[in-house]
C-alpha positions, 0 to 999 in steps of 0.5 A: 397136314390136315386136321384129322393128322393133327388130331390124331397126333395129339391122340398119340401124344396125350394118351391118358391126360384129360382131353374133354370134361362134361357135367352130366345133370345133377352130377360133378364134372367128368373127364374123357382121355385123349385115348378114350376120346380117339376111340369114341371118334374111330367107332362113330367114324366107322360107323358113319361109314357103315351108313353109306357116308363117304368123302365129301358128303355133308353131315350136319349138326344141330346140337349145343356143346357137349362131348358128343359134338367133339367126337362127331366133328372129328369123326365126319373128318375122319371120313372125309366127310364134310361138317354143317354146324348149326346153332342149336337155337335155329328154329325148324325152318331156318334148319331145313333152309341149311340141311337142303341147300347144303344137301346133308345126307346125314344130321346128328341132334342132341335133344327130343326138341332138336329132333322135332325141329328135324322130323318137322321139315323132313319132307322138305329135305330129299338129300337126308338119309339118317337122323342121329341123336345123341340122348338116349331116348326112354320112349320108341325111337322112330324108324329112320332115327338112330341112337348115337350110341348105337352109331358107335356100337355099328362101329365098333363091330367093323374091324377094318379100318377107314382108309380115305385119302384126305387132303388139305385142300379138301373141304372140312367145313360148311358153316353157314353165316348167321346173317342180319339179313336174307337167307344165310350163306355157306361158307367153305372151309378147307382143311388147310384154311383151319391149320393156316390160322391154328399155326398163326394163332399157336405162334402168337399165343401158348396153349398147352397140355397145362391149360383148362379151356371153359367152353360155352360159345357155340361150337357152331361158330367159327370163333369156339370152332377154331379157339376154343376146340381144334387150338386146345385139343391138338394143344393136348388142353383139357376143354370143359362144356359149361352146362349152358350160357345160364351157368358159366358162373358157376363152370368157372368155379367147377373148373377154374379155367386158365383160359377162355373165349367169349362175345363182349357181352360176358365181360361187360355182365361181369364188369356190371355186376361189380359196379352194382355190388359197389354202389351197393355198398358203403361209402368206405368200401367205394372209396376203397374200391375207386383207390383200388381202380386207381392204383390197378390203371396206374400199374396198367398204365405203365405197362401199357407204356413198356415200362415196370411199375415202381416199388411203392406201387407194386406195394399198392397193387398187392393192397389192391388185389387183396382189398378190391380184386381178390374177388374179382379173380375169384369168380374166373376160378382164379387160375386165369391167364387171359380172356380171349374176346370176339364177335363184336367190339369190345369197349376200350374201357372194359378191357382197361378195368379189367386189366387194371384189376389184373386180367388181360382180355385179348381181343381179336378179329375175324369173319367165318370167311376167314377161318375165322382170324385176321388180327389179334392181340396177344400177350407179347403185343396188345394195344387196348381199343384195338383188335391187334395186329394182322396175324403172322402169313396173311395181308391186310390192307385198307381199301380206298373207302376205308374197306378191310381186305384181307389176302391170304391162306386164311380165306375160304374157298368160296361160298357153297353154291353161290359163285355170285356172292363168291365173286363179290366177296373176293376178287380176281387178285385173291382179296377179300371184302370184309364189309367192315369200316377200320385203320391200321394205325402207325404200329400196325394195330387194326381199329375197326369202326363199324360195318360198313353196311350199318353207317348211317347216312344223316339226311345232310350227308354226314356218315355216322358210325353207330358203334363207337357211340353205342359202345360208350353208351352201354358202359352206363349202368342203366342202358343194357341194349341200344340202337341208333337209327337215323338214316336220311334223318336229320339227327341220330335217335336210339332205341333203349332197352334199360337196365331195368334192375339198375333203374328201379333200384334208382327210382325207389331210392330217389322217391320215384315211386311207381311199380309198373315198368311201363309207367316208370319208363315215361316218369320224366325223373327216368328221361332226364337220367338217361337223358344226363347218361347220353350227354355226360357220355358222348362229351367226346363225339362230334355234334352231329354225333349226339343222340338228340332223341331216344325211345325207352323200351320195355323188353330186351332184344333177343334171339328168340324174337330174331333181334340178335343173331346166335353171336349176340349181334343186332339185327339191324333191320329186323328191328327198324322194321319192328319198332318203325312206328316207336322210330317214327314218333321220335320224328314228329317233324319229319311224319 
């Protein structure tokens, strides 16, 4: 079994039923068969292959979510080629790191911009032949710069079909990690490491041909590769592409979802959102909304417990879901069965909330190492603050320092040429180092505590996980972002970036007066409040756990600046470095 058989049996089995759905500009959203989309991938294949591709050469895609990206993942497969993904946000440079080191012969783009990134560094990239691009273009295209639909239309004109030996233990993919640090490695994933974690994740939770998948983490990421594209597709789901991260508000109502992948971060913009509206209102409407949370934990509660909640509160909840929810379940489109979260860590109390208004978040956890699933909650087995159980024909266990090691079929084969960070990462038994700090408590759920790498050392040695404590920070409504620095110090400090809409609604309502955000920021009425959000938050943490000190800064983290990697987390490092001297006057004492 490989992963072009199993696409090419949901071809079989789906024919006419929606397989893809896009929403070209300005239009409404148009669907794309499983027989149309079979087609499209059969002529891009054949035309790879009239370029001189074949098995085991690397293509590489520079692209966001689109159809297109579907039809070429498969078609690389199709050939026995092998798939390079690449974020679309990476700059020029970062690209030519990852089409020469994996020695692509072929990238497809999606953009003029994309392609400028590409012809930039061409030079510096021996092994690329041909450059594909899927817009089509008004002006001259470049001499060794093909159309995607001229690809196809080379195809089409082939009769013979592709006959390659493909196998499950040949390589499908190399994706590169994002990294917090150094240059980032390829990691290598066979056909059988995909289908080991499809089948474990297929048997925990049922996707089928009913099911509408709204699309819009990067198809890039092992996370949307494998949920949110090959486990739908041979499903026989429709997946549609949210036109962009700035949009998928408005998707979920285009498309009304039942089913949906994110980073945390989506959950928590939603979550605040409600807030703000809430406090923004009357002190009836409060009232109702915090009877409403109430009523909505109280059913969670039970359930949560195994048991079926009474009468009178089902009574309650049905009041609730009209009063306080109603508009909540509106937004998702209103056909939603379950989130699915993962890439970071999601707060124990947002997963509550939200289930308390009758929404299940799913959270998972897994590496592009692991293709990429260890763990997961899933409809019949969940247990809020964790990341699930092991999936079903794997082995987790927990090393002597607290380590997460994983063993089984789900782990890659190595990383592409780099044999010493492969034997560092898995040993001679088969286990692989997951870098990550966690418990598997008494009912076998995995709690994951930090990274191993980000613990903070205090300078009288006691260690300090920083992201249970920035997890609950960032519930408050006027922190947006925060990092804890603190290594060989003597006490834990943060660098705040606010909710600067929250904080100058405060401040006008509490006669702050000042419109310049960098004043606002260092007003001591602005301290003392983030000063109370740190105390009244961190009641359950121990002392050396408290944030004594805290910087205020005035511009968020970002990828653009290299702060956060695609998946949103933060680049540790790059921001010590960044804000040394903001860290340093924290310090005084200690300059």
């Amino acid at each position: 079994m490989t992963l072009i058989s199993l696409f090419e049996q949901a071809i079989q089995d789906y024919g006419d039923k929606p397989a893809l759905a896009h929403k070209p500009k300005g239009g409404t959203y148009q669907d794309i068969s499983y027989t149309e989309f079979g087609e499209s991938v059969d002529v891009f294949s054949k035309g790879l292959n009239a370029l001189g591709i074949q098995k085991g050469d690397r293509v590489a895609i520079l692209s966001e979510n689109r159809p297109e990206w579907a039809i070429t993942d498969f078609g690389i497969l199709k050939v026995g080629a092998v798939n390079v993904p690449m974020f679309s946000t990476l700059t020029a440079v970062q690209v030519g790191y990852i089409l020469k080191d994996s020695g692509a012969k072929v990238i497809c783009v999606s953009t003029k911009d994309q392609l400028k990134k590409v012809i930039s560094i061409r030079d510096e990239v021996p092994s690329l032949e041909h450059i594909i691009i899927y817009n089509e273009l008004d002006d001259e295209v470049p001499a060794d710069v093909s159309q995607f639909v001229d690809i196809c239309s080379k195809g089409s004109e082939t009769d013979s079909s592709i006959e390659t030996d493909i196998d499950e233990s040949d390589l499908a993919t190399i994706i590169y990690t994002s990294g917090t640090t150094g240059n980032p490695k390829g990691v290598m994933l066979t056909h059988a490491n995909f289908i080991s974690n499809y089948n474990a994740a297929k048997s925990l939770i049922d996707v089928t041909e009913t099911d509408v998948l709204l699309s819009f983490l990067p198809l890039s990421h092992v996370f949307e590769r494998l949920g949110g594209h090959y486990v739908p597709l041979f499903s026989g789901a429709k997946v549609a592409y949210a036109e962009s991260t700035f949009t998928v508000a408005q998707n979920m109502q285009d498309v009304s979802p039942t089913v949906m992948l994110s980073v945390p971060r989506l959950y928590e913009t939603m979550y605040d959102r409600v807030l703000r509206a809430v406090q923004a209102g009357s002190s009836l409407k409060q009232k109702i909304f915090h009877w409403g949370v109430s009523v909505g934990s109280a059913v969670s509660s039970k359930i949560q417990q195994g048991g079926k909640p009474s009468a009178i509160l089902k009574l309650k909840q049905s009041i609730a879901d009209k009063l306080v929810f109603a508009k909540l379940k509106a937004a998702t489109g209103g056909r939603l069965r379950f989130f699915v979260s993962g890439g970071a860590a999601l707060p124990k109390s947002i997963a509550e909330f939200f289930h308390a208004a009758g929404i299940l978040i799913l959270e998972g956890y897994g590496l592009t190492e692991t293709s990429p699933i260890i763990s997961m909650n899933h409809p019949d087995k969940w247990k809020f603050g964790t990341v699930g159980a092991p999936i079903p024909g794997i082995e987790v266990k927990i090393a002597e320092d607290g380590e997460i090691i994983t063993r089984g079929p789900h782990v890659m084969k190595g990383y592409f040429n780099n044999e010493e960070a492969t034997s560092e990462s898995i040993d001679s038994d088969g286990w692989f180092y997951t870098g990550d700090i966690g418990i598997i408590d008494e009912n076998g759920f995995i709690q994951i505590t930090d990274r191993k790498k980000n613990i903070i050392v205090l300078s009288n040695g006691k260690n300090v996980a920083p992201q249970p404590i920035e997890s609950q920070l960032v519930q408050s409504s006027f922190i947006n972002q925060i990092m804890l620095v603190g290594n060989e110090r003597k006490n834990i400090a943060a660098l705040i970036v606010p909710n600067f809409e929250a904080l100058k609604s405060w401040a006008s309502e509490n006669g702050v007066d000042t419109t310049e955000l960098s004043e606002l920021l260092k007003t001591r009425e602005v301290q003392q409040l983030i000063q109370s959000e740190i105390r009244e938050r961190l009641t359950d943490f121990a002392d050396f756990e408290q944030v004594r000190r805290f910087a205020l800064l005035e511009k968020e983290f970002s990828q653009e600046e290299d702060e956060m990697t695609p998946t949103l987390k933060l680049k540790r490092n790059v921001i010590i470095e960044k804000y040394s001297d903001v860290i340093e006057d924290m310090y005084p004492e200690e300059s």
